[in-house]
Every structure is written in C-alpha cells, then in structure tokens.
N, C-alpha and C positions, 0 to 999 in steps of 0.2 A: 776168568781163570777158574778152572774147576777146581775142586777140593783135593782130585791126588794130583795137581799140577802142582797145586799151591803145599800140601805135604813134601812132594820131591825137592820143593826151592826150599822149605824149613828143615828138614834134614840135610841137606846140605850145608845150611850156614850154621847148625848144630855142632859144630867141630873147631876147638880152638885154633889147629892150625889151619884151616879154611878162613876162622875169621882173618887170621893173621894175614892172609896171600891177601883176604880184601882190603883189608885197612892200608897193603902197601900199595894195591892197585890205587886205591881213591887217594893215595900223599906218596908216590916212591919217593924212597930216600935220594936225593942229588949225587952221591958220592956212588953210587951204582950205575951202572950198566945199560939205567931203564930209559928207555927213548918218551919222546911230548907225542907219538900216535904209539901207545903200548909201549906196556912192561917185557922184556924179552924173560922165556924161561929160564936161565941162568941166573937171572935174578934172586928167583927165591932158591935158588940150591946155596949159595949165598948167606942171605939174609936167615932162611929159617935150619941151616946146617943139617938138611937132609941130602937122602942122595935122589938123584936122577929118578930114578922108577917110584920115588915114595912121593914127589914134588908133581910127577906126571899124572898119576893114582888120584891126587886133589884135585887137579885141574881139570881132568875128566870128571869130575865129578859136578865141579863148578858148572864146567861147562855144560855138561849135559842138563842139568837143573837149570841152564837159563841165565844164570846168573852173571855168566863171565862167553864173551867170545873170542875167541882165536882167529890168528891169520897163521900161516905156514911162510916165511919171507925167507928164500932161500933153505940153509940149514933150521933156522932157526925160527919161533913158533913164540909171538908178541900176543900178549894179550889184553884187555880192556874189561872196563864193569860194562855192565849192560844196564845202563840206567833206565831204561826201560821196566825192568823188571821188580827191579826194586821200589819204582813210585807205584806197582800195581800192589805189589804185596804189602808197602807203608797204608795205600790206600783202603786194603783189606783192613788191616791191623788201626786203623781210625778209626772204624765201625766203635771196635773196644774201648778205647780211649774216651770218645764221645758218649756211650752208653753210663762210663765210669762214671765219666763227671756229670754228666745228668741225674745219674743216683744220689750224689751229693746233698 
C-alpha cells in the first residue's frame, strides 16, 4: 500500500460518523433490518438519524477508500467491512507500536 492509498483509508475513518457506520458493520444491532451477508443501506438512515443522500455521501466514501464494499441486491445496496483492508493498515500502524515499545 502506498502512502496516498494509505492517507485516502485514514481520512476516511477520520470521521465520527464513518467510524459509527464501522462499528455497526463489525456488531449490527439484532433489532434492525441488517442481514448475516451485509448491512442493508437503510440500516444506518436508522440508526445514525441522517437522511438518504447524507448516509450515501459516507458510504461512498467508505467505499471508495477500500474500506467497506458494496453489492447492489435488487433496490437495495448491502454492505460489508473489508477486512482485507484493515489488517494492512493495523499491520502498517504495528510498525509504530513496535518502534514504541522498543524505546522503552
């Protein structure tokens, strides 16, 4: 991962409701709407009391940074973390970690 691959994923999860749409990807709540293959968009209109184009605005953003992918099922547009993505940029961010404690 180059350096503005890995900037576009860290300003992306720079955003509280971004992290919010993550945290519900990785635990959705039971009492919603959210299916066991993906979260359906309705979901977060829901849960984070935005409208339609503000929920969509994230998601594009998610997605485009890699971080979250999309299927289109019908009307409706499910989505998932991309865990992919995220054990490359924890594995970045060990670099740090291990430097830390080595200073110690």
């Amino acid at each position: 991962m180059n350096y503005e691959d890995l900037a576009t994923k860290l300003k992306a999860l720079a955003d509280p409701v971004r992290l919010n749409i993550l945290e519900f990807l990785r635990q959705p709540i039971e009492s919603c709407c959210s299916q066991s293959d993906g979260v359906c968009a309705c979901d977060f209109e829901t849960l984070l009391g935005l409208s339609q184009p503000t929920v969509s605005h994230h998601m594009k953003l998610l997605v485009q940074a890699g971080l979250v992918r999309s299927e289109k099922r019908g009307r409706w547009v499910y989505y998932e973390i991309e865990t992919a993505t995220f054990a490359q940029i924890s594995q970045y961010l060990t670099h740090f970690q291990q430097a830390a404690l080595a200073a110690r």
